[in-house]
C-alpha positions in Angstrom: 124.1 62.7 -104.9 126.3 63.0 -101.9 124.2 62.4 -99.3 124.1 59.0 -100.1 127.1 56.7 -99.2 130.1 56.2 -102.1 132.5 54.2 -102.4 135.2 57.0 -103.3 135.7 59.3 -99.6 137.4 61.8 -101.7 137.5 63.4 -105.6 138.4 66.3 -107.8 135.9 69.3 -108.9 136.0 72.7 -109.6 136.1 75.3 -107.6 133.1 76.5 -106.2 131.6 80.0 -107.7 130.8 81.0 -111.3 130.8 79.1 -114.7 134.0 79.4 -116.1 134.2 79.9 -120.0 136.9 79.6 -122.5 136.9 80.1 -126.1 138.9 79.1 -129.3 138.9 79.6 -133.1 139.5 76.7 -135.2 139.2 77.3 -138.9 136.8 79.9 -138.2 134.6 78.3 -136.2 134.2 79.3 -132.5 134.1 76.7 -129.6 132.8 78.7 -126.6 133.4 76.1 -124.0 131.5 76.6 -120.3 132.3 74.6 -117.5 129.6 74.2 -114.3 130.0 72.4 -111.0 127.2 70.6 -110.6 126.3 68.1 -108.3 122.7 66.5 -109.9 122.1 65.5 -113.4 119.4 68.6 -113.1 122.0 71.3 -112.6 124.3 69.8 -115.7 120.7 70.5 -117.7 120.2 73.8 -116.7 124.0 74.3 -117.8 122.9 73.5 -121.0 119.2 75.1 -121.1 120.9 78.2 -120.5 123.2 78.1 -123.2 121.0 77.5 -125.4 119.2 80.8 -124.7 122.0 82.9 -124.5 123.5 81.3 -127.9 120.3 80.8 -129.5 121.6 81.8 -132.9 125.0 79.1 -132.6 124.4 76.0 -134.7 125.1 73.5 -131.7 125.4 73.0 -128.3 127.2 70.0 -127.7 127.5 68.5 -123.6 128.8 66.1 -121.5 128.8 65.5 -117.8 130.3 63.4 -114.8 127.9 63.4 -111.3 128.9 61.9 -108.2 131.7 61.0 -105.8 132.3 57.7 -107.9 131.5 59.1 -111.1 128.8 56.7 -111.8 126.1 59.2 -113.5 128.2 60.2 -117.4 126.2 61.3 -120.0 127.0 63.6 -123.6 125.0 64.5 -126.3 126.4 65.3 -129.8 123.3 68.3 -130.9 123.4 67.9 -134.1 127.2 66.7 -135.0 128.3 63.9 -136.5 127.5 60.6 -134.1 130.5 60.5 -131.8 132.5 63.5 -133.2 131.4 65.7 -129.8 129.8 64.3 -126.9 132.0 61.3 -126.4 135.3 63.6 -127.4 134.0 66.0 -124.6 133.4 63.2 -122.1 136.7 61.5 -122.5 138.7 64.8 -121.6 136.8 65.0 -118.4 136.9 61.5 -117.2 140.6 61.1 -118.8 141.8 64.4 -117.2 144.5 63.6 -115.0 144.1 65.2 -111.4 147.1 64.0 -109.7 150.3 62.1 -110.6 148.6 58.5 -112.1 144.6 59.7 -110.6 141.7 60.3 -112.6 139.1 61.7 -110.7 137.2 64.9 -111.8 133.6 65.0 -111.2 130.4 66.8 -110.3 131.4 68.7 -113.3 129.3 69.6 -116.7 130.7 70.8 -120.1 128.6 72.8 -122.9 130.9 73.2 -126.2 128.8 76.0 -128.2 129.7 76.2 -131.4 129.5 78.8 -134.5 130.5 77.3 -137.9 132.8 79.3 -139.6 132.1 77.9 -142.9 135.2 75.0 -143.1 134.4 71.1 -142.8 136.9 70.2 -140.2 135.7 66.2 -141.1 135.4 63.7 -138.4 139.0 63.4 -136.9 138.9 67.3 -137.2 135.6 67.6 -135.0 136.7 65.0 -132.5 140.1 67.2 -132.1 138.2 70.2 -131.7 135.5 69.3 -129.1 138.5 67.4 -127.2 141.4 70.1 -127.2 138.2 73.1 -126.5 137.1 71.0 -122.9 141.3 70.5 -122.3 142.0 73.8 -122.9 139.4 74.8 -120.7 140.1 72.8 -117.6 144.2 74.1 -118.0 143.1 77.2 -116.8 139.6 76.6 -114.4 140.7 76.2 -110.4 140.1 72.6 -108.6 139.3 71.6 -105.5 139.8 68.2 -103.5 135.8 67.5 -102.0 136.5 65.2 -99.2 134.2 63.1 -96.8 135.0 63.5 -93.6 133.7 61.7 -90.5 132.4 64.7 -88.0 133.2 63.1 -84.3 132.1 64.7 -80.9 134.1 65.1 -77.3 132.9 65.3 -74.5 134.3 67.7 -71.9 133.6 69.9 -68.6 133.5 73.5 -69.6 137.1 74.1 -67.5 139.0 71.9 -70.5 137.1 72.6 -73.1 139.2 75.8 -74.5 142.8 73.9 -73.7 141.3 70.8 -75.8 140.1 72.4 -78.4 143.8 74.4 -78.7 145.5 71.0 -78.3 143.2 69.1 -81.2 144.3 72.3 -83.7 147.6 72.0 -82.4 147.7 68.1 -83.7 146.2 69.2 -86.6 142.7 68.0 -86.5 139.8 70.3 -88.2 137.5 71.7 -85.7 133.6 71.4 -86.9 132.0 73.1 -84.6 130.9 73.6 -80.2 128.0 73.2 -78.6 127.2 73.8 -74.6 125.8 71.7 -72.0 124.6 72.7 -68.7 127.7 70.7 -67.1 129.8 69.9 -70.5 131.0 71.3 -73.6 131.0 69.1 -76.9 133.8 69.7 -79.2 133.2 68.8 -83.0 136.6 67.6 -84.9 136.7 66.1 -88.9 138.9 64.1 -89.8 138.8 61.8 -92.9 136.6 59.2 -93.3 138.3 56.5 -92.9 139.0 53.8 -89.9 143.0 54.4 -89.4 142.2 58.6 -89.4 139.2 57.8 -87.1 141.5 55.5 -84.6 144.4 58.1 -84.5 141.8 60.9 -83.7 140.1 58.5 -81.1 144.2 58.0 -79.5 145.0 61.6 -79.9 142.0 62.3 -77.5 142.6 59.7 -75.4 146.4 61.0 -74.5 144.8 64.8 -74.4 142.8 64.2 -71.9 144.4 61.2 -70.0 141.8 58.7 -70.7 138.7 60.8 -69.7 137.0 61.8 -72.9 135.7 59.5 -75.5 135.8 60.3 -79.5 132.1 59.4 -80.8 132.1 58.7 -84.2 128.9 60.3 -86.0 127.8 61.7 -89.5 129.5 62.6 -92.5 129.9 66.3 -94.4 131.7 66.6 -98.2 134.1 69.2 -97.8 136.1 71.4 -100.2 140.1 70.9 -99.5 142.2 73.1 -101.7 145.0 71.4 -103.3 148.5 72.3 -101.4 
């Protein structure tokens, strides 16, 4: 999904590394909830596929998932519980959750609510409340990231200024993505976000570096993880 162009140049995901699971009782039943960054509808599957080994014996393994830098892949499934009282509850709290003062923006990220009855009808509003408050709960307590597109851009330099460049770009602040060599020139790599005002401020910065004798070349684009301040 994000090697194609979005609209959105930045979102919220989790952290990258293992599934994080949380667990509540509710009138005796047990909502396991497990929480997967995943990036194509296929990996929010497998979330799910695996679950439903491991807890072959639970009664349901409800899901929902959000793919893509403008969330336009969304998808739940109720397995087995009443129409609506799961899937939907699940996929509200993710595309509901507040990531920032007034923002919305969580994706790449699937949800599998396993549940064992306990033996107590919670009735609908009950079940909705359940599957809701178990995916809440759950992302209180997993780590976020910011995944940001950034526009990687190339200098071009004679070996002599490459290493006084390269400390004067960290020095404003821009990201370094990487060196190359040349038989006569070094190229210097620098992200910044994509975006024309960052683009034009990195192109000036570069400009007054180097008094007018290296250009910034805008080229490809690479989804970063930021983490939050």
């Amino acid at each position: 999904m994000q090697g194609e162009e979005s609209r959105a140049t930045s979102y919220t995901t989790l952290a990258a590394g293992s599934d994080f699971r949380h667990e509540l009782e509710i009138k005796r039943s047990r909502f396991i909830t497990v929480l997967r960054r995943a990036d194509s509808e296929d990996a929010a599957r497998d979330l799910v596929a695996g679950l439903r080994r491991e807890f072959h014996d639970a009664r349901h393994h409800c899901s929902a998932f959000i793919i893509g830098p403008d969330r336009d892949i969304q998808r739940s499934n109720d397995d087995g519980e009443p129409s609506g009282t799961a899937g939907i509850p699940m996929l509200e709290a993710l595309a509901k959750r507040e990531t920032a003062p007034g923002a919305a923006d969580l994706s790449d990220v699937s949800a599998v609510v396993v549940r064992y009855f306990g033996g107590v009808l919670l009735g609908a509003g009950g079940l909705v409340r359940a599957y809701s408050e178990s995916v809440s709960s759950a992302l209180n307590l997993v780590p976020l990231v910011r995944r940001s597109r950034l526009r990687i851009c190339s200098v071009e330099v004679p070996h002599a200024a490459a290493g006084k460049l390269e400390n004067d770009l960290r020095a404003a602040n821009l990201v370094m993505a990487g060196t190359s060599y040349g038989a006569r020139h070094t190229v210097l790599q620098v992200a910044v976000p994509d975006n024309a005002g960052a683009i034009a401020d990195a192109a000036e910065r570069v400009q007054l570096l180097t008094a007018g004798s290296a250009l910034l070349a805008a080229k490809g684009t690479e989804w970063v993880d930021v983490p939050f301040p």
